[in-house]
C-alpha positions in Angstrom: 0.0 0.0 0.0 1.2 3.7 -0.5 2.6 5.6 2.2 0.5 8.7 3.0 2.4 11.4 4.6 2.6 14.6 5.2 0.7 18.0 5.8 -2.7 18.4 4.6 -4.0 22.1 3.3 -7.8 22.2 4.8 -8.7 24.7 1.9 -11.5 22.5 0.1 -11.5 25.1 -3.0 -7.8 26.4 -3.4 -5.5 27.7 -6.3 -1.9 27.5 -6.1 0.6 30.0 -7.6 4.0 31.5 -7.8 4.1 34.6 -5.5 4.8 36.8 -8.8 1.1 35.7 -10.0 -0.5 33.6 -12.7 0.9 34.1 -16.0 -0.8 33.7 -19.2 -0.2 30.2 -20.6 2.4 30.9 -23.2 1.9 29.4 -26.7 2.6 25.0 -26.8 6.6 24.3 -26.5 8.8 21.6 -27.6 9.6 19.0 -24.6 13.1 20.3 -24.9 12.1 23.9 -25.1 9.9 23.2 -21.3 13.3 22.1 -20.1 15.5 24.6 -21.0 16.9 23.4 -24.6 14.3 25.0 -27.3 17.2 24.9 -29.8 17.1 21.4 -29.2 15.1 18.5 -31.7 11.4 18.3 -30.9 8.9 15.6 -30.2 6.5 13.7 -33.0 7.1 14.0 -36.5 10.1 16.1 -37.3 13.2 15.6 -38.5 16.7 15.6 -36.3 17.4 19.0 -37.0 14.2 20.3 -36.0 12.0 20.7 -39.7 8.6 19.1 -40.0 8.7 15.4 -41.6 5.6 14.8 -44.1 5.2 11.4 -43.9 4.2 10.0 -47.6 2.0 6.8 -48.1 2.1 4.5 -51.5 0.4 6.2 -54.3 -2.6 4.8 -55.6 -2.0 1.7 -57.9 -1.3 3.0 -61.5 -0.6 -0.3 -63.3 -2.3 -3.4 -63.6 -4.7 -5.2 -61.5 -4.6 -9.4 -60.2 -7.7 -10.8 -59.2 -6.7 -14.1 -57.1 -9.6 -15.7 -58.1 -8.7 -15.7 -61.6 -5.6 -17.5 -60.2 -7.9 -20.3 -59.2 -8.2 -18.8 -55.1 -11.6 -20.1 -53.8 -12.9 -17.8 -51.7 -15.3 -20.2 -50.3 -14.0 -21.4 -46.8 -12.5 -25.1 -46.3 -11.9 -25.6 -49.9 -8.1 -26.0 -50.0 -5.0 -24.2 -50.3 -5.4 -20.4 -51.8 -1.9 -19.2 -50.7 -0.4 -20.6 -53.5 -2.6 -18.3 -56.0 -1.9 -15.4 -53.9 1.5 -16.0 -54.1 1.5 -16.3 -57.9 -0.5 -12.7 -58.1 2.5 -11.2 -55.7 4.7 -12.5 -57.9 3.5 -11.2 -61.1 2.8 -8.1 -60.0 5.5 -5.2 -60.5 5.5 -2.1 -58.9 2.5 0.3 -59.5 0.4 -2.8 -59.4 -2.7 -3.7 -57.1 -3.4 -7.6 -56.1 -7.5 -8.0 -55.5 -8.9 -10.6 -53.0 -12.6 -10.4 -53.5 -14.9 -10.9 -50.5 -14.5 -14.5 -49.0 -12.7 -16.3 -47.2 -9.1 -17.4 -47.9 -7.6 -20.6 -46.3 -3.8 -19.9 -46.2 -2.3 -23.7 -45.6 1.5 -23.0 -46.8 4.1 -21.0 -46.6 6.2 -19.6 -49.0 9.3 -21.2 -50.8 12.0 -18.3 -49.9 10.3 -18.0 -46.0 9.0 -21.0 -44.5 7.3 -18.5 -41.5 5.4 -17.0 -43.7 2.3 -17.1 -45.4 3.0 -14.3 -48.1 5.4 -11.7 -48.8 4.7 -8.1 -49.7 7.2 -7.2 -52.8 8.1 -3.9 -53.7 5.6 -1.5 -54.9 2.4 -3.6 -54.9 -0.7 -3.3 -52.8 -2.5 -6.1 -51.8 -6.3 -5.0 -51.5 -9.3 -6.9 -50.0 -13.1 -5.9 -50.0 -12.8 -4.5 -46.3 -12.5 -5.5 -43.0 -15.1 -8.8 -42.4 -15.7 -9.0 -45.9 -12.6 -10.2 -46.9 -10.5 -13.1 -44.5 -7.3 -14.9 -44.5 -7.4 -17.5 -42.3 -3.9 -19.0 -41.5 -3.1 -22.5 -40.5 -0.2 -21.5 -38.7 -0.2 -22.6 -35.3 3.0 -21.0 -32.7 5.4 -21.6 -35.1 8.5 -19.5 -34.1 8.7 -16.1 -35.9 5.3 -17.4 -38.2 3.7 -14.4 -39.9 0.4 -14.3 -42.4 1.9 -10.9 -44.3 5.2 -10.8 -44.3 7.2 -7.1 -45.8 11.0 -7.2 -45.1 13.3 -4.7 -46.9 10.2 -3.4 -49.0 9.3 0.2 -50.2 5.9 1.9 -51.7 3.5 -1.0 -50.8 0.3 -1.5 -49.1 -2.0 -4.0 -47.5 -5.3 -2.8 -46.7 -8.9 -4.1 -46.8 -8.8 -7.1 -45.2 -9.2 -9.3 -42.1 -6.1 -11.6 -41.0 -7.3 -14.9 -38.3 -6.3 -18.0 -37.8 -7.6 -21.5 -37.3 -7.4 -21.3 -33.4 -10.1 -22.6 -31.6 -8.8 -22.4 -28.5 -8.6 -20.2 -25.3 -7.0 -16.5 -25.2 -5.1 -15.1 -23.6 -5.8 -13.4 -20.0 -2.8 -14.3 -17.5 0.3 -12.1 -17.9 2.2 -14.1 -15.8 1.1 -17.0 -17.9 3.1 -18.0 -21.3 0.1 -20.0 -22.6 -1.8 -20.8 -24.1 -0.7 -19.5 -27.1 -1.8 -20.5 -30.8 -1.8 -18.8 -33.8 0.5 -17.4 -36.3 3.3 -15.2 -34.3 2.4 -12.4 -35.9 -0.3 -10.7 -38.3 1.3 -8.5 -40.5 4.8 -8.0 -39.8 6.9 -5.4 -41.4 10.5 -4.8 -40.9 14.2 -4.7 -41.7 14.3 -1.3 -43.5 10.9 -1.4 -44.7 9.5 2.4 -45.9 6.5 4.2 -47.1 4.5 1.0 -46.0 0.7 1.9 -45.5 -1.2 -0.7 -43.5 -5.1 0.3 -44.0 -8.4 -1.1 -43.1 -6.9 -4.3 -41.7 -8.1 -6.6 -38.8 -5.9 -8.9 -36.7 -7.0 -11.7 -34.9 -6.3 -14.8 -33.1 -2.4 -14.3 -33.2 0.1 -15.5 -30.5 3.0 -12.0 -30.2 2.3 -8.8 -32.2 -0.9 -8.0 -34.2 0.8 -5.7 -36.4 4.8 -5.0 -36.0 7.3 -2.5 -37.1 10.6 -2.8 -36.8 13.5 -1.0 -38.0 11.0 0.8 -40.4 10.9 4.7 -41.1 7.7 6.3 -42.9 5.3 3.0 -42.4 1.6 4.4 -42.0 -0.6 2.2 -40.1 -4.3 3.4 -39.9 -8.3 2.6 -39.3 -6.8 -1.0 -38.3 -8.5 -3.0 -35.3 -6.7 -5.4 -33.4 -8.3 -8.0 -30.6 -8.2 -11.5 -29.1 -4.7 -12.6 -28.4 -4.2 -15.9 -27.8 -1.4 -15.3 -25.3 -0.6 -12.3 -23.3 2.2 -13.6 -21.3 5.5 -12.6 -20.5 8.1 -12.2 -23.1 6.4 -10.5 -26.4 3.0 -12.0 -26.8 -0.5 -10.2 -26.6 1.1 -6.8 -28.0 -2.1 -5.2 -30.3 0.6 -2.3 -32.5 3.9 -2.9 -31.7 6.3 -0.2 -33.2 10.0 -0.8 -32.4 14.0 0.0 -32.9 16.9 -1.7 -32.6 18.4 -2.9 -29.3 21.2 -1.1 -28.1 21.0 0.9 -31.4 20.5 4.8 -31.2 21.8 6.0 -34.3 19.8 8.4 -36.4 21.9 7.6 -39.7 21.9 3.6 -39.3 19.7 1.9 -41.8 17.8 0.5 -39.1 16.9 3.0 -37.3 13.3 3.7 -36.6 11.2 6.7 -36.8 8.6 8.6 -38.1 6.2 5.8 -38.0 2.7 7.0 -37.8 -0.2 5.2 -36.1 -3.3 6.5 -36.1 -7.5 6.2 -35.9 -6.7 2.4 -34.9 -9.2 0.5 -32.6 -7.7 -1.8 -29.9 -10.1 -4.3 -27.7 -7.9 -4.8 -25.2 -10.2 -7.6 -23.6 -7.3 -10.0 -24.2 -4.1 -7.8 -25.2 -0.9 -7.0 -23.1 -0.5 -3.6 -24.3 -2.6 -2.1 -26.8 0.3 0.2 -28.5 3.8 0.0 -27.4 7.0 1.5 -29.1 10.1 -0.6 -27.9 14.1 0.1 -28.1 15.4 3.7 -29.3 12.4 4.4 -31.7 12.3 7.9 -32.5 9.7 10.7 -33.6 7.0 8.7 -34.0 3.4 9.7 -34.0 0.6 7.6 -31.7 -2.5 9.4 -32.3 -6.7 9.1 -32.4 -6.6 6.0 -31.3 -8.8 4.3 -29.8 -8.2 1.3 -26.5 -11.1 -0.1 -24.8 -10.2 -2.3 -21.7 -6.6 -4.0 -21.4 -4.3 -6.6 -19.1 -1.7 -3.6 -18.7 -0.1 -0.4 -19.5 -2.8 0.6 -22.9 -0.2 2.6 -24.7 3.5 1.6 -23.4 6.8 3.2 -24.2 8.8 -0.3 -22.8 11.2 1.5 -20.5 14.6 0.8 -23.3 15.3 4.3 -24.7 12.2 5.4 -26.5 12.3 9.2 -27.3 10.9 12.2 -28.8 7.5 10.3 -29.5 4.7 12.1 -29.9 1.2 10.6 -27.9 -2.0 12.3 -28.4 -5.7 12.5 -28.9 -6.1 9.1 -28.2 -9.2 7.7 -26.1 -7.8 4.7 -23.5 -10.6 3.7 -20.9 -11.4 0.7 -18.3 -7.5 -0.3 -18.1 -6.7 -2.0 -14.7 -3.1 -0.6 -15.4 -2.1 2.7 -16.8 -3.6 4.2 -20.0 -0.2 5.7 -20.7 2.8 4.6 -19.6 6.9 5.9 -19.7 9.4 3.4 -18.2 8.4 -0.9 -17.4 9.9 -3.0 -14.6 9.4 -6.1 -17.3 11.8 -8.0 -19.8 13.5 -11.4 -20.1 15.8 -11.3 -22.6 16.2 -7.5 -22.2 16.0 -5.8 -18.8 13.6 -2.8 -19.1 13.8 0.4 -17.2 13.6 4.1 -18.4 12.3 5.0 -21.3 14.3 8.1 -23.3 14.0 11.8 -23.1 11.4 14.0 -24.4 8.4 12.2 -25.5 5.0 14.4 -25.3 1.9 12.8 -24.2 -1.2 15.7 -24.4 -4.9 16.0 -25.6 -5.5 12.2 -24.7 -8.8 11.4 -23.5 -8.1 8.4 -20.2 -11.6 7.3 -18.3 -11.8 4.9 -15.7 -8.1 3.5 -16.1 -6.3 2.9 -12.9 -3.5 5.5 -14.3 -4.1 8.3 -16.3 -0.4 8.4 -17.1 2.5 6.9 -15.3 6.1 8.2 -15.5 8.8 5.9 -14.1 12.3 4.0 -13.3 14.2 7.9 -14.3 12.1 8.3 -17.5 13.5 12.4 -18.1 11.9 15.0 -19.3 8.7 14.2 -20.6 5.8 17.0 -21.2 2.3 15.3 -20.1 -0.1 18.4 -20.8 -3.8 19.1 -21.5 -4.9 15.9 -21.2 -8.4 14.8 -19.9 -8.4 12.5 -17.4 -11.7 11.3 -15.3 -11.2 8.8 -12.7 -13.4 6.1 -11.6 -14.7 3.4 -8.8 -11.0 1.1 -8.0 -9.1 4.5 -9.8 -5.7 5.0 -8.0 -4.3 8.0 -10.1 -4.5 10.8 -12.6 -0.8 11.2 -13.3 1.7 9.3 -11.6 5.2 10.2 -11.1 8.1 8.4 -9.4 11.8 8.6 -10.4 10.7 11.1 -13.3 13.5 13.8 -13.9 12.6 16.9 -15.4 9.0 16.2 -15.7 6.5 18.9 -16.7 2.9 18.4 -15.7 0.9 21.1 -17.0 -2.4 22.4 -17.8 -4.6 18.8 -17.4 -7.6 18.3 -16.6 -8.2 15.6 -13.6 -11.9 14.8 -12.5 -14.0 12.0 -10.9 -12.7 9.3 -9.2 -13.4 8.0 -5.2 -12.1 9.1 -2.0 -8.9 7.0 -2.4 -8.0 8.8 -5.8 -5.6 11.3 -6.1 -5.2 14.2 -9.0 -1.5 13.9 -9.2 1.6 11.9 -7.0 4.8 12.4 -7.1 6.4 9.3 -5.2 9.4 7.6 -4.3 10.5 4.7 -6.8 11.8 1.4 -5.6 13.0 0.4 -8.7 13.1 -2.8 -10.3 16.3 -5.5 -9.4 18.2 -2.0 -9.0 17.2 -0.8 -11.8 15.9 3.2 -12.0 15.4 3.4 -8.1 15.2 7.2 -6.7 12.9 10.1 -6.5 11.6 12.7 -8.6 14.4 15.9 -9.5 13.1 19.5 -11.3 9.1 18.6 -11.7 6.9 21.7 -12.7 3.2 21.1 -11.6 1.5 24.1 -13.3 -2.1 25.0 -14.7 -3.8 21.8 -13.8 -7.3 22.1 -12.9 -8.5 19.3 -10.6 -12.4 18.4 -9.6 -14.7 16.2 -8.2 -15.2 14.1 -4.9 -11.7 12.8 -4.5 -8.2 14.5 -3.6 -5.6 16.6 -5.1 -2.2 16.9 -5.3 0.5 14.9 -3.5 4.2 15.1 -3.1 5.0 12.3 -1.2 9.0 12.5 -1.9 11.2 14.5 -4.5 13.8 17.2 -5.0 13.1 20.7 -6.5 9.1 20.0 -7.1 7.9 23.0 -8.3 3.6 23.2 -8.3 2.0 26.5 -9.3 -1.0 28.3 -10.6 -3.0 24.8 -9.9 -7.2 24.6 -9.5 -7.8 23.0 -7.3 -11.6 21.8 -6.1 -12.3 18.7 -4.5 -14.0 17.4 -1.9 -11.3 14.9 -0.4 -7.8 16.4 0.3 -6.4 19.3 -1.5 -2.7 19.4 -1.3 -0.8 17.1 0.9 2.9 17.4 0.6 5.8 15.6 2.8 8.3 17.4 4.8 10.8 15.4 3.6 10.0 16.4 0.0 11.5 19.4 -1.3 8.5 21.8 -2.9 8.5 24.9 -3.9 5.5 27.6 -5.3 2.8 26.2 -3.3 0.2 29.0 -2.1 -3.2 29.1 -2.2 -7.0 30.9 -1.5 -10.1 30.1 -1.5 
C-alpha cells in the first residue's frame, strides 16, 4: 500500500501560484524547449534537426490489376489451399500494381518457398487489396510456429495492404494471464513489417487470433498504419505475446543515420479491444519521432499505450481515447523483460490532448524516465481509480495544464512518489518537476508530493472534496500558495 504522509492544506476550493502571479499560458513548446533546450530537436514528426517530416503513403496503384480468383483462389471457406494463387498474383505483379482478393474467405495452408514462416510476402511497390475489414479473410493455419507471420514485408518500399481481415484456425482459449506463457496459438504475428521497410501503409486491416504482435514495425521509417482493429490474443504472457501495434527499434542501437533506425512511423484512428491484449500500442528500443494518435483502447491486461522503459524518445502521444484499463492508460518506463532488462524510457516524449476514463492511471512516468511534457490531457477517474498522473523517479517532468476529475475518495489528481525500482534498476525520487495549470475536480483529492527534490507546483485549480494538497516534509517543494 502507499505511504501517506505529510501536511494536509484544509482549503477544500484552493488555487496555487507562484508569488509573482498567474501568468498567461504561453503558446505549446517543444519537450526540450519546457526544459531549457528549445534549440534542441522536438517531439513527433520532425526531422533531427528540427524541420517538419511529411510522412508519404504509397500512391494509388497505376498499373495493372490481379484478381486471385482468376488465379484459381476459392474464396469459399475449407476448400483448399489459396496461398499458392496469392503468391503467384505477388509475384506477377510489379511495382504500381494492385493484387485483388474479392470478398471471401481465404484458407492460407502454406508458406512460402524463400520464407517457411510466412504465409505471403509483400514485394516492392504492390498493394495487396481486400473488400474490407469482415468482408474479406485470411485465415492461417499457422499454429505457434517460431517467428510465423500471415503478411510478411521485409526490406520493401511503396507497398500497401489494406482491406482485409487476417485470423487463424485457433479454436482455443486467449489469452488473460500475464504471468502465464500460454496458451498460445496462432500465427506469431499478423502483419509483420521490418528490416528497413519504408513508405508502407497498413489500412483497413483486422488482426485476430495471433500469439505475439498484431501488427509490428521494426527497424522501419515512414510505415503508415491506420483505421486497423486489433483483438483476441491468444497469449498475453511474458516475453512479447499479446502486443495489439507494436512499433520498435533496434536494441542497443540509437543512431539516427543507421539503416535500421526507426522513426517517423505513424499510427493513427486504430481501434484496440484490449479484452485479451498485453498492451494495446507499445514502441520498444530507441524508436524515435513517431506519432501515436486518435486511437482508440477499450479495456486492457496492462499499460494501454506503453513506451517499454529501453530508450524510446521524442514520440509524440496524443488525442487518443484509453478507458477501463486495470493498469495505466499511458505509460513511460516498465519493470518487465527477459531477454532484455527494461527500465527508463528516453527523453522528451510528449503525451497531451489524450482522453483516459476509468483506467487505474491516467499516465505513469517511471524507473528515471527524463523530461517528458504530459499536458492538456483529460483525465476522469473512476470506482477502483488510483491515479490521474503518476510520477516516481521522473527527472525533469513537466505536468501542465490537465484536466483531472471524478474518481473516489482514495484517488488522487497527481503523486509524485518515491520509486523502488526494479532489481536495482531506475530506483530514486523525482528531481526538477513543474506542476502548473492543472485544474482538478470532483469528490476525490488533489495533489501529492510524497517525496522528491526541487518540485515545483504553481497556478494549480484545485476543487475537490477529499484532500487538496498534501505534501511531505521530507519532499523538497517549492510555489505552493493558495485561497479560497
Amino acid at each position: 500500500m502507499r505511504r501517506r504522509c505529510g501536511i494536509a492544506l484544509g482549503l477544500l476550493v484552493l488555487t496555487l501560484s507562484a508569488c509573482t502571479g498567474d501568468a498567461p499560458a504561453p503558446a505549446r513548446p517543444t519537450p526540450e524547449a519546457t526544459t531549457g533546450s528549445p534549440t534542441g530537436p522536438r517531439a513527433g514528426l520532425v526531422a533531427t534537426d528540427g524541420t517538419p517530416v511529411d510522412v508519404p503513403v504509397p500512391d494509388p496503384p497505376t498499373g495493372s490489376s490481379y484478381d486471385v480468383t482468376e488465379l484459381d483462389a476459392d474464396p469459399e471457406p475449407g476448400t483448399g489451399d489459396d496461398a499458392p494463387a496469392i503468391r503467384e498474383a505477388l509475384a506477377t505483379a510489379g511495382a504500381g500494381d494492385e493484387v485483388v482478393l474479392p470478398a471471401g474467405v481465404y484458407d492460407l495452408r502454406s508458406t512460402d518457398p524463400d520464407d517457411a514462416e510466412a504465409n505471403l510476402l509483400l514485394p516492392d511497390g504492390v498493394r495487396l487489396r481486400g473488400a474490407g475489414q469482415g468482408a474479406t479473410v485470411l485465415r492461417t493455419s499457422l499454429d505457434g510456429e517460431d517467428d510465423s507471420a500471415v503478411v510478411r514485408a521485409m526490406g520493401v518500399h511503396d507497398a500497401a495492404v489494406a482491406g482485409l481481415t487476417i485470423s487463424s484456425e485457433h479454436t482455443g482459449a486467449l489469452g488473460t494471464d500475464p504471468d502465464d506463457e500460454g496458451p498460445g496459438g496462432g500465427p506469431m504475428y499478423g502483419v509483420q513489417i521490418g528490416d528497413g521497410s519504408r513508405r508502407i501503409l497498413v489500412e483497413d486491416v483486422s488482426v485476430e487470433l495471433f500469439q505475439r504482435h498484431g501488427i509490428t514495425l521494426k527497424g522501419t521509417r515512414e510505415v503508415t498504419v491506420t483505421g486497423c482493429r486489433v483483438a483476441d490474443a491468444t497469449s498475453v504472457g511474458p516475453g512479447g505475446s499479446g502486443y495489439g501495434i507494436a512499433v520498435e527499434g533496434m536494441a542497443d542501437q540509437r543512431d539516427p543515420d543507421a539503416g535500421d533506425d526507426s522513426r517517423h512511423n505513424v499510427v493513427v484512428d486504430n481501434h484496440l479491444d484490449g479484452t485479451h491484449l498485453r498492451h494495446g500500442i507499445l514502441l520498444q528500443f530507441p524508436t524515435h519521432n513517431n506519432l501515436i494518435a486518435g486511437n482508440t483502447i477499450d479495456g486492457g491486461v496492462l499499460d494501454a499505450i506503453d513506451l517499454h522503459g529501453e530508450g524510446e524518445y521524442l514520440n509524440e502521444i496524443r488525442d487518443n481515447t484509453v478507458t477501463d484499463v486495470p493498469a495505466a492508460a499511458v505509460a513511460l518506463g516498465n519493470s518487465g523483460g527477459e531477454k532484455h532488462r527494461h527500465d527508463a524510457s528516453g527523453e522528451g516524449n510528449w503525451v497531451h490532448d489524450n482522453r483516459l476514463v476509468g483506467n487505474l492511471q491516467g499516465v505513469l512516468v517511471i524507473l528515471g524516465t527524463p523530461d517528458t511534457l504530459v499536458e492538456d490531457n483529460d483525465i476522469v477517474g473512476s470506482r477502483g481509480s488510483a491515479v490521474g498522473i503518476e510520477l516516481r523517479n521522473a527527472p525533469g517532468t513537466v505536468v501542465r495544464d490537465n484536466s483531472v476529475a471524478g474518481g473516489d475518495a482514495d484517488f488522487w489528481a497527481i503523486v509524485v512518489t518515491e520509486d523502488e525500482g526494479t532489481d536495482g534498476r531506475g530506483a530514486g525520487v523525482a528531481t526538477d518537476v513543474l506542476i502548473a495549470g492543472n485544474r482538478v475536480t470532483g469528490p476525490a483529492n488533489g495533489i501529492d508530493v510524497e517525496a522528491g527534490r526541487a518540485i515545483e507546483v504553481t497556478g494549480n485549480s484545485v476543487d475537490v472534496d477529499g484532500t487538496p494538497v498534501r505534501v511531505s516534509p521530507d519532499a523538497e517543494v517549492r510555489g505552493v500558495s493558495g485561497t479560497r
